[in-house]
N, CA, C and O atoms as a Tinker XYZ file with bonds, in Angstrom:
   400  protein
     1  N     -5.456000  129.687000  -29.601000    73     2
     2  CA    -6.230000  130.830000  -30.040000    64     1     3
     3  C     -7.715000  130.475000  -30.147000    63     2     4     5
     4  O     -8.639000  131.276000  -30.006000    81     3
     5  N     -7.804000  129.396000  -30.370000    73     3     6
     6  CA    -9.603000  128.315000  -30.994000    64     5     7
     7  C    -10.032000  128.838000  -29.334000    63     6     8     9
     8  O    -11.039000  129.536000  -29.442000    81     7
     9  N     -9.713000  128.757000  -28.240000    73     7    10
    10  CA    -9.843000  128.299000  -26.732000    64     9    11
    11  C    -10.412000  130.146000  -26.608000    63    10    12    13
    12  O    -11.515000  130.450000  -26.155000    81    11
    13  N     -9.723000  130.833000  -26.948000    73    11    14
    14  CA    -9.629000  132.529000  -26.405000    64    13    15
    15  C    -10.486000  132.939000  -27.035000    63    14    16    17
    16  O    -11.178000  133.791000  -26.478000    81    15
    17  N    -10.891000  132.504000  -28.615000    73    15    18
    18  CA   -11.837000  132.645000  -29.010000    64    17    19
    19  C    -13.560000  132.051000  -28.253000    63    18    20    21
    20  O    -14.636000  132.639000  -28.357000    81    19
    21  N    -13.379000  131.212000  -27.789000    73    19    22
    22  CA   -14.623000  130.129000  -27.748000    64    21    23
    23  C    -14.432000  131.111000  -25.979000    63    22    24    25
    24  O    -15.484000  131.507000  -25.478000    81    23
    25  N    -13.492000  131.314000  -25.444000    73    23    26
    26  CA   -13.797000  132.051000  -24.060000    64    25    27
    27  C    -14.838000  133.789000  -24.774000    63    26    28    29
    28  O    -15.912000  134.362000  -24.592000    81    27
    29  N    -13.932000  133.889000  -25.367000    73    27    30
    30  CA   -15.201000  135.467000  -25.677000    64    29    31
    31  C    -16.194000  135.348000  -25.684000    63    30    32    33
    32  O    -16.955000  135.962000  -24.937000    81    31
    33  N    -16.588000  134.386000  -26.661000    73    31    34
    34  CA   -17.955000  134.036000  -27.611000    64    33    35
    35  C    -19.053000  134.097000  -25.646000    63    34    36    37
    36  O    -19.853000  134.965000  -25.295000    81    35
    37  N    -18.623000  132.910000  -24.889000    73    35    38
    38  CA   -19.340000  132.680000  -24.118000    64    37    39
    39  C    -19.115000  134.114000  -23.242000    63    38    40    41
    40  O    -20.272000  134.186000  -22.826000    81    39
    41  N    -18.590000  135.058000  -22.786000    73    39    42
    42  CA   -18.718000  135.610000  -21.995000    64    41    43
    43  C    -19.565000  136.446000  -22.459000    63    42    44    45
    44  O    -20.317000  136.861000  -21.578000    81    43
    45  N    -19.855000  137.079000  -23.993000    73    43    46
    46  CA   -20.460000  138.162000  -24.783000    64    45    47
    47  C    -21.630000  137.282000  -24.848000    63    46    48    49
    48  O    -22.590000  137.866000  -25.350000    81    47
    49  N    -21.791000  136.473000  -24.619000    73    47    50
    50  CA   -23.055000  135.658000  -24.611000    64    49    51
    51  C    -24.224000  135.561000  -23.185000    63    50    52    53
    52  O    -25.452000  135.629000  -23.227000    81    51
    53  N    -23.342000  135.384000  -22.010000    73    51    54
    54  CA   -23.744000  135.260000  -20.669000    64    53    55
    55  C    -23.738000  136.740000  -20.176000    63    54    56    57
    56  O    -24.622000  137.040000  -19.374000    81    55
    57  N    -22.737000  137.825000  -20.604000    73    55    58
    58  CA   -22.618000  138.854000  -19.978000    64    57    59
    59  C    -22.596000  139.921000  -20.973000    63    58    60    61
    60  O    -21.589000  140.598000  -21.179000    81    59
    61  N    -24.168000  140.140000  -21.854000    73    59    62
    62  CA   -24.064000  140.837000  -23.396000    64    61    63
    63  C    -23.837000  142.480000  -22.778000    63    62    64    65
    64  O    -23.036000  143.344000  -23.133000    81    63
    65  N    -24.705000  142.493000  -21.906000    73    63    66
    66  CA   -24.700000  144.072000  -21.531000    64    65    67
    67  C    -23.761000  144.482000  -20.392000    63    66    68    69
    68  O    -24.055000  145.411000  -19.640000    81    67
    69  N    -22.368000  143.619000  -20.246000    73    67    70
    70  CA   -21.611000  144.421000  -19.381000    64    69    71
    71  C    -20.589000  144.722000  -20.191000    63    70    72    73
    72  O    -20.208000  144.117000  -21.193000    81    71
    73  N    -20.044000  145.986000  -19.545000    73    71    74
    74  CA   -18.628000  146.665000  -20.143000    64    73    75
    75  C    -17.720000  145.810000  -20.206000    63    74    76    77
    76  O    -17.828000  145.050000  -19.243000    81    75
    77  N    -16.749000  145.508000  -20.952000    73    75    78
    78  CA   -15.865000  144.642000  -20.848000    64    77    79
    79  C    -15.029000  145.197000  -21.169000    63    78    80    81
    80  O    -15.113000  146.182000  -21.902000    81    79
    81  N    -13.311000  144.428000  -20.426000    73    79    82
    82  CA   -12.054000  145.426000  -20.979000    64    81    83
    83  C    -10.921000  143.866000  -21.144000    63    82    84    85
    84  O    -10.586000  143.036000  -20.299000    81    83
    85  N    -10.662000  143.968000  -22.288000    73    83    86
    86  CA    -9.586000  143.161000  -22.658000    64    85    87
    87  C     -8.443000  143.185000  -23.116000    63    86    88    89
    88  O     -8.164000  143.231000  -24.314000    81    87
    89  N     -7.423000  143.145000  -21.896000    73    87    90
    90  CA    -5.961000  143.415000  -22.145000    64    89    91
    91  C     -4.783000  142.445000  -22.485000    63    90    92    93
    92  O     -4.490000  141.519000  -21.729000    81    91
    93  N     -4.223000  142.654000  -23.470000    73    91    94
    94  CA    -3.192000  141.786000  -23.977000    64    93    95
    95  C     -1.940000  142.432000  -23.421000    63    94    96    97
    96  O     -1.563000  143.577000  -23.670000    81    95
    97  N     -1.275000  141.446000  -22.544000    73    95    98
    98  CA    -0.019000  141.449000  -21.603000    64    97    99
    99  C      1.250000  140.929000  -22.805000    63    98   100   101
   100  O      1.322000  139.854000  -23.402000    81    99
   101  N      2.205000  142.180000  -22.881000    73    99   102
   102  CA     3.073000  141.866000  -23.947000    64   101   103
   103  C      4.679000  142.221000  -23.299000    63   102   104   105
   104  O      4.981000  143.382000  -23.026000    81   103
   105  N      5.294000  141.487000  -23.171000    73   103   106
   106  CA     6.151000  141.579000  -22.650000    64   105   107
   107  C      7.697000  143.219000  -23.772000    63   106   108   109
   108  O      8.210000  143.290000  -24.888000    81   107
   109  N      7.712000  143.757000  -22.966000    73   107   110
   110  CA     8.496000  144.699000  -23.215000    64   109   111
   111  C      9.833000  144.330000  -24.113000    63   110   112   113
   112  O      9.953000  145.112000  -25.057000    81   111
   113  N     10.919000  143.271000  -24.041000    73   111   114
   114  CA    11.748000  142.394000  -24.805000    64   113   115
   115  C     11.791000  141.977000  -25.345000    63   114   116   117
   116  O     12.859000  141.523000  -25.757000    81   115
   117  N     10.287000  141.664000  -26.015000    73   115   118
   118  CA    10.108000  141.272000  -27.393000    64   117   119
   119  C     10.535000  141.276000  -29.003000    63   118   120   121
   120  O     10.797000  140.514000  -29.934000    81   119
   121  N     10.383000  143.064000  -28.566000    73   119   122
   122  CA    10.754000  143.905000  -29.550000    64   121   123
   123  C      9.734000  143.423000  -30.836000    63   122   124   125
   124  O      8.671000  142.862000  -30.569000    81   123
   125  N     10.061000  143.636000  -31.987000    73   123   126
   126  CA     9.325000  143.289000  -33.362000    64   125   127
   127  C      8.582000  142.462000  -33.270000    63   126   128   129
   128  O      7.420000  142.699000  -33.601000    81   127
   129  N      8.921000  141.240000  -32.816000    73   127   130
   130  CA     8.007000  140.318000  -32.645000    64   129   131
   131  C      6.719000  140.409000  -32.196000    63   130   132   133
   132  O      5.837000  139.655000  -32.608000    81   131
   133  N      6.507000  141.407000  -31.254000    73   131   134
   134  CA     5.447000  141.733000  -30.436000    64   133   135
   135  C      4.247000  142.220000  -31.382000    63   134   136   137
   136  O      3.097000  141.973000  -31.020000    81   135
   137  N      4.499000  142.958000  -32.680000    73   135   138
   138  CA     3.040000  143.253000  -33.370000    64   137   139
   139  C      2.745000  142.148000  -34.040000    63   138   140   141
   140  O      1.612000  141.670000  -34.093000    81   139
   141  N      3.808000  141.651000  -34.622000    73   139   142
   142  CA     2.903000  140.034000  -35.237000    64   141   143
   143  C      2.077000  139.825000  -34.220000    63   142   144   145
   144  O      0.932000  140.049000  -34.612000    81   143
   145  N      2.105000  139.352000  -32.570000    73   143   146
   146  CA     1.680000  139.057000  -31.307000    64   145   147
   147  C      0.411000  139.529000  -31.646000    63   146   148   149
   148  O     -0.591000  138.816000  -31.703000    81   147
   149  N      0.445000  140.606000  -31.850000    73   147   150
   150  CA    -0.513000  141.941000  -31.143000    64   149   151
   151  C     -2.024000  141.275000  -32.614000    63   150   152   153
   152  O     -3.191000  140.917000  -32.455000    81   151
   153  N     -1.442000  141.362000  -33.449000    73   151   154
   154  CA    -2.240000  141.241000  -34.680000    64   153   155
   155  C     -2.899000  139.699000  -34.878000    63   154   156   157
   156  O     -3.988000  139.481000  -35.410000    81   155
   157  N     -1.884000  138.568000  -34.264000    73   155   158
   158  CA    -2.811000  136.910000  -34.101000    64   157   159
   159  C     -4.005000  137.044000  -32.917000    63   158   160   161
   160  O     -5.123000  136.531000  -32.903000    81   159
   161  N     -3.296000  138.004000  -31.840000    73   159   162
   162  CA    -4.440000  137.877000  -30.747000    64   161   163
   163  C     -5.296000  138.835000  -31.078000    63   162   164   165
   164  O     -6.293000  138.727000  -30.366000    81   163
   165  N     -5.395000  139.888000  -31.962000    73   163   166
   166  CA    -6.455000  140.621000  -32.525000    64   165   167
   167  C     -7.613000  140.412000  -33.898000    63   166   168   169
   168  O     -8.585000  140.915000  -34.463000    81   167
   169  N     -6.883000  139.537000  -33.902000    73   167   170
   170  CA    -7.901000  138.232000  -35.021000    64   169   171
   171  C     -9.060000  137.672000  -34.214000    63   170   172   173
   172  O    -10.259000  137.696000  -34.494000    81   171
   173  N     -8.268000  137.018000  -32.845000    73   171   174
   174  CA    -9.322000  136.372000  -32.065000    64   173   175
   175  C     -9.931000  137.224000  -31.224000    63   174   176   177
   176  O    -11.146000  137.078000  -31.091000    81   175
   177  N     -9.538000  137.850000  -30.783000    73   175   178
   178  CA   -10.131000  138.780000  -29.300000    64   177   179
   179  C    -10.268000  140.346000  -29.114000    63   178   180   181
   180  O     -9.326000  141.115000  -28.924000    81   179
   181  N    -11.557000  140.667000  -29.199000    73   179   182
   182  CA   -11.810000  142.171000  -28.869000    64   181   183
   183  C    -10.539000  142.862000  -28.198000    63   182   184   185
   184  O    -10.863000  143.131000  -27.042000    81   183
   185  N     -9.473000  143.185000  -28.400000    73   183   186
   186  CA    -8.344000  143.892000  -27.568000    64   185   187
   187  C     -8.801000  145.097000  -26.991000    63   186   188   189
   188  O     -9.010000  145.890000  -27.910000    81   187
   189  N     -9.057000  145.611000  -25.872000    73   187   190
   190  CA    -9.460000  147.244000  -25.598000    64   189   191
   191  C     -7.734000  147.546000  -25.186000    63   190   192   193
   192  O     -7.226000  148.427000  -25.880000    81   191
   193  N     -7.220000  147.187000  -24.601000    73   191   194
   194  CA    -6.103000  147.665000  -24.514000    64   193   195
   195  C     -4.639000  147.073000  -23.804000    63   194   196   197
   196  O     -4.765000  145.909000  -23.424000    81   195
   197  N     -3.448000  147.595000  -23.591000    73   195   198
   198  CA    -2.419000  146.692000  -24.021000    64   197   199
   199  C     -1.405000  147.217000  -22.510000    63   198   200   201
   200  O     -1.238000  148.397000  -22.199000    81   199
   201  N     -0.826000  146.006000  -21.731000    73   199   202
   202  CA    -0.146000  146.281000  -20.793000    64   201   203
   203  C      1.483000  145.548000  -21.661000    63   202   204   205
   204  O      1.605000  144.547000  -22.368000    81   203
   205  N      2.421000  146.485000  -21.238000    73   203   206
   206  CA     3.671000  145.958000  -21.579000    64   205   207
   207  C      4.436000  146.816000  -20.337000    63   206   208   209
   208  O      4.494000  147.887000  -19.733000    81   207
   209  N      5.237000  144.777000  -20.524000    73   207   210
   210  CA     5.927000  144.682000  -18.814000    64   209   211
   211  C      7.418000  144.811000  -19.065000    63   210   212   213
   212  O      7.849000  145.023000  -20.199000    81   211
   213  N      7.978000  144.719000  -18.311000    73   211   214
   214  CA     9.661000  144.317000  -18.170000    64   213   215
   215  C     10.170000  145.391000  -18.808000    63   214   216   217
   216  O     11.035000  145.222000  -19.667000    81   215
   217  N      9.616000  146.910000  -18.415000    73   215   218
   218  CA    10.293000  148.258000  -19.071000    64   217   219
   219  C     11.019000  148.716000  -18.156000    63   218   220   221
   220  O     11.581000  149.803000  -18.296000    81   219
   221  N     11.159000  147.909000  -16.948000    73   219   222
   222  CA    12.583000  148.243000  -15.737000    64   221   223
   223  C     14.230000  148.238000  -16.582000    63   222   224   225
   224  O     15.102000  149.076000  -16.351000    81   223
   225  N     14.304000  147.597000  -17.136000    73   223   226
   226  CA    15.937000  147.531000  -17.905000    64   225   227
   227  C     16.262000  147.873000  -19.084000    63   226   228   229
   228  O     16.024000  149.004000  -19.507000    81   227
   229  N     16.808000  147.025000  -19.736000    73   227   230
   230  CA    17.124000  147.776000  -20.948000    64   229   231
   231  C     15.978000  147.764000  -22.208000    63   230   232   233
   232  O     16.201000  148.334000  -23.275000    81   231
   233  N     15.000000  147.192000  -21.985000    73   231   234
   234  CA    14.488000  147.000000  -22.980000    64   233   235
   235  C     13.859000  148.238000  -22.909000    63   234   236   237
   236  O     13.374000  148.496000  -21.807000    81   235
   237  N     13.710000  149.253000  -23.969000    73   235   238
   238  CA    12.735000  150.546000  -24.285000    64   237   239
   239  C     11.193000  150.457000  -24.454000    63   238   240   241
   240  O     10.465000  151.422000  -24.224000    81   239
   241  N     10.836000  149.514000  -24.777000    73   239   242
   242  CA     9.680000  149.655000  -25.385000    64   241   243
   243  C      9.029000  150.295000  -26.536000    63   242   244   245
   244  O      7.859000  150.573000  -26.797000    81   243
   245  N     10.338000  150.466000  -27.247000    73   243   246
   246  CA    10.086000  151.437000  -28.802000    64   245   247
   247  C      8.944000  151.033000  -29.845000    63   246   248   249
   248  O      8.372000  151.682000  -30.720000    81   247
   249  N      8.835000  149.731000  -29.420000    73   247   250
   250  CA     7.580000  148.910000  -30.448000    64   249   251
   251  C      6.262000  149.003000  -30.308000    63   250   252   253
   252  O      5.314000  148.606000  -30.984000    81   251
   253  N      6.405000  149.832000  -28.919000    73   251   254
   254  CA     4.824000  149.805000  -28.928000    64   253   255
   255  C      4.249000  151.350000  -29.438000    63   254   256   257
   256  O      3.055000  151.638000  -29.516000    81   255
   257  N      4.997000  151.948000  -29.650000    73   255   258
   258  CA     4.707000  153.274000  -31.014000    64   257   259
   259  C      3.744000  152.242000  -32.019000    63   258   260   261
   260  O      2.529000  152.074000  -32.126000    81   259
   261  N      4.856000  151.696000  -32.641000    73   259   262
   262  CA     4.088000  150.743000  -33.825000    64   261   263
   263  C      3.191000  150.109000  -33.449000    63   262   264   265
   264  O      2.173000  150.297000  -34.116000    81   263
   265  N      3.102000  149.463000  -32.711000    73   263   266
   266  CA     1.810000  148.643000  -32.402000    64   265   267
   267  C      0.438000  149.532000  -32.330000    63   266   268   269
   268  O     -0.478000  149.379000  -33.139000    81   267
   269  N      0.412000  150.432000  -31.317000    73   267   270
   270  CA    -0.590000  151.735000  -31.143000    64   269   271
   271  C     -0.776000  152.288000  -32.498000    63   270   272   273
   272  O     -1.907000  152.429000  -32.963000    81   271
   273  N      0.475000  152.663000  -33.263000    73   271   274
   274  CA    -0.020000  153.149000  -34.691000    64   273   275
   275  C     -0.858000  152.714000  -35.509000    63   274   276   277
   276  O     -1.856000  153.135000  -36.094000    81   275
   277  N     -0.025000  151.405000  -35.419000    73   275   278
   278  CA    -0.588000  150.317000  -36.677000    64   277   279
   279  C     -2.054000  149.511000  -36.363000    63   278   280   281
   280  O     -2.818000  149.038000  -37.204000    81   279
   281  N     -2.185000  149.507000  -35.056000    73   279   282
   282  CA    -3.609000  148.386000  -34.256000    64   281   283
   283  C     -4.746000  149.781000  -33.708000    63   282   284   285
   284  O     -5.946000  149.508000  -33.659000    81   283
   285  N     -4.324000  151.118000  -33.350000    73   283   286
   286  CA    -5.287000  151.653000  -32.780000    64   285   287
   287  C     -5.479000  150.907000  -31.578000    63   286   288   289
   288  O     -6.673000  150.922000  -31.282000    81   287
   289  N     -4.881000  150.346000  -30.875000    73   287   290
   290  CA    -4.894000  149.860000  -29.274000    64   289   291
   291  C     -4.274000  151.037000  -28.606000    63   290   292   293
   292  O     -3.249000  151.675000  -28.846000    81   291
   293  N     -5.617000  151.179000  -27.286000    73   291   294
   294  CA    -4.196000  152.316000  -26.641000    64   293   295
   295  C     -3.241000  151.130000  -25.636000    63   294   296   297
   296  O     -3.715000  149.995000  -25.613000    81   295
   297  N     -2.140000  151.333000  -24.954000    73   295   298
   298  CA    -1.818000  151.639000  -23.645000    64   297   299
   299  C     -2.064000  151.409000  -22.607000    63   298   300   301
   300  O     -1.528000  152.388000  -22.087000    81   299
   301  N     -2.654000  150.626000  -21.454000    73   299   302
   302  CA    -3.434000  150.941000  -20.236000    64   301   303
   303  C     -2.549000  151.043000  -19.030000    63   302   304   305
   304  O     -2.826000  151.775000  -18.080000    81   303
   305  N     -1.276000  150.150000  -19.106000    73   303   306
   306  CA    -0.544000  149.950000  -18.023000    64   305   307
   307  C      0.864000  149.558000  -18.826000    63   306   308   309
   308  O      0.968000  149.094000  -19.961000    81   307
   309  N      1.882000  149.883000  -17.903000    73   307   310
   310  CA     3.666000  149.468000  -17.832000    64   309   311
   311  C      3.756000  149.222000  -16.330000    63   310   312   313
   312  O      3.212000  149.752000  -15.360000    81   311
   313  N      4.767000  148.079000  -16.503000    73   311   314
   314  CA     5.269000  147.224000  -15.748000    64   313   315
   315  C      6.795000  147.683000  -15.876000    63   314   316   317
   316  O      7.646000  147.396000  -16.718000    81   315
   317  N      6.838000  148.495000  -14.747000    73   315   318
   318  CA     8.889000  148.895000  -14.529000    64   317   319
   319  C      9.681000  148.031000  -13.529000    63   318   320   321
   320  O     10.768000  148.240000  -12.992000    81   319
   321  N      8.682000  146.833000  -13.421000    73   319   322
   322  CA     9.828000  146.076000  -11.618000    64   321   323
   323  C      9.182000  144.581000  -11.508000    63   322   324   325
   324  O      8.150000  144.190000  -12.054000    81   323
   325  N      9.953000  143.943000  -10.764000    73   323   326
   326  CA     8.827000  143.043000  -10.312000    64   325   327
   327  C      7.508000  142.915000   -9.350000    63   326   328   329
   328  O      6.895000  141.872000   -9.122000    81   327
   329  N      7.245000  144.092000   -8.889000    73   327   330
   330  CA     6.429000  143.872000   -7.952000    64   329   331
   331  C      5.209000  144.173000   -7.893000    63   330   332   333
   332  O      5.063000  144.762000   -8.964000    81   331
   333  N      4.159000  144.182000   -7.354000    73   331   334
   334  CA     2.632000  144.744000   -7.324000    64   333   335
   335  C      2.552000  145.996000   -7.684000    63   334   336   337
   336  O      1.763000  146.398000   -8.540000    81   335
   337  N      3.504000  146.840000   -6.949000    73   335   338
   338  CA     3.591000  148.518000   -7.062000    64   337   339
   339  C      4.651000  148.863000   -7.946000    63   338   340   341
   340  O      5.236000  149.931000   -7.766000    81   339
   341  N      5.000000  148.056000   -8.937000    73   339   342
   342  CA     5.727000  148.290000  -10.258000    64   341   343
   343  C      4.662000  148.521000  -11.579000    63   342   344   345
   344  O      5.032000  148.967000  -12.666000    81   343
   345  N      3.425000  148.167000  -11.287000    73   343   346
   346  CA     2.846000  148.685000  -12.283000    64   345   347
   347  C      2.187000  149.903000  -12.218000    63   346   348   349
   348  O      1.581000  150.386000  -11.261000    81   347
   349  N      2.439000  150.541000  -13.802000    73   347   350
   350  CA     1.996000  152.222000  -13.299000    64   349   351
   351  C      0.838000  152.314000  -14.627000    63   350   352   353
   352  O      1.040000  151.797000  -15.726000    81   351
   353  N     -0.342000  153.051000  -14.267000    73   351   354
   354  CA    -1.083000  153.785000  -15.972000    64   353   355
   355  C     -0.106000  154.013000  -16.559000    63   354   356   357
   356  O      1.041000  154.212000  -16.159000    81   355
   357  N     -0.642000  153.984000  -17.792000    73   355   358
   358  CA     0.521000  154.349000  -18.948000    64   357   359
   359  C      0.291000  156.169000  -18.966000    63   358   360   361
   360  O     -0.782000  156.757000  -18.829000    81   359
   361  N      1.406000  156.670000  -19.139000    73   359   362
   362  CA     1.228000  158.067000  -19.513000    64   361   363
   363  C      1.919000  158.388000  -20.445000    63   362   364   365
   364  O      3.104000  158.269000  -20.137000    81   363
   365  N      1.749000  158.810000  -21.646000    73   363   366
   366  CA     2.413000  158.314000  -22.691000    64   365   367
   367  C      3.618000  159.602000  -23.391000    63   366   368   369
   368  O      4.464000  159.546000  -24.284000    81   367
   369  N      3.159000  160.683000  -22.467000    73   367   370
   370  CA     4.020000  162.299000  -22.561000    64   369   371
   371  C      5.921000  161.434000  -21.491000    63   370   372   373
   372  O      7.076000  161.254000  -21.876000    81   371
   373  N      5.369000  161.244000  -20.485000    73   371   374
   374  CA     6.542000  160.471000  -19.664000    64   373   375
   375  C      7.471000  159.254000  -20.483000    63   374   376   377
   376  O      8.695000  159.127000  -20.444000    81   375
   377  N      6.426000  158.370000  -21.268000    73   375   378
   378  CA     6.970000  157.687000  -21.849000    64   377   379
   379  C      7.871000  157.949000  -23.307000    63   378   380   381
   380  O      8.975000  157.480000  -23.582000    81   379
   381  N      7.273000  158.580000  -23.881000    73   379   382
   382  CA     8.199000  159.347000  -25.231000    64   381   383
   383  C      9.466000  160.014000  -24.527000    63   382   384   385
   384  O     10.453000  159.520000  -25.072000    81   383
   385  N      9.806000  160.803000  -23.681000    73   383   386
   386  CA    10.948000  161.504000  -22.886000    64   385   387
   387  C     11.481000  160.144000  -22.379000    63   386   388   389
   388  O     12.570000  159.836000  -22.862000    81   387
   389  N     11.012000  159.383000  -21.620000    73   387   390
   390  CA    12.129000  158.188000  -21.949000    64   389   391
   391  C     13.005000  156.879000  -22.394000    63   390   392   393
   392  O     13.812000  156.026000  -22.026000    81   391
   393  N     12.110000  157.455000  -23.618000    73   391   394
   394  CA    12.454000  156.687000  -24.974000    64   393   395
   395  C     13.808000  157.796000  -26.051000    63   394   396   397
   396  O     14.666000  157.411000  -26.846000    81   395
   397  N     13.471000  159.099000  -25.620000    73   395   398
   398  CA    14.327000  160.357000  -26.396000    64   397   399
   399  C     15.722000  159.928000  -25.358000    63   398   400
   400  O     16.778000  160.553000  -25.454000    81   399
């Protein structure tokens, strides 16, 4: 975490006036575990927003309600497959219907 930290510091340093977007990759199977996750790497690192993968099988992704609730992170991307064209924007009307 000391390392992810000391990577920000220098990039907000070398690159003050560019947009920056920082996504924390959280694996979908996690389950609960994943906001503790969400909350150590949001100690260290500006989070803008949150990709969660491996929503091809059984895992739902029900946790990331909580996470979004509780962190104010949106969403940016899901991962339904293994492949390049398995990742989709998050749309989050699609995603509640198949979570119901």
């Amino acid at each position: 975490m000391d390392e992810l930290n000391k990577i920000q510091k220098v990039i907000n340093k070398e690159m003050e006036e560019a947009d920056k977007e920082v996504l924390l990759v959280i694996d979908g199977t996690t389950g609960q575990n994943a906001i503790s996750q969400v909350k150590a790497f949001k100690e260290e690192a500006d989070i803008t927003g949150l990709v969660i993968t491996k929503l091809d099988g059984t895992a739902k992704g029900g946790v990331a309600i909580g996470i979004v609730n509780d962190n104010k992170i949106p969403i940016k991307f899901i991962g339904i497959g293994e492949g390049i064209d398995d990742m989709e924007v998050f749309n989050s009307e699609d995603f509640v219907k198949a979570i119901i």
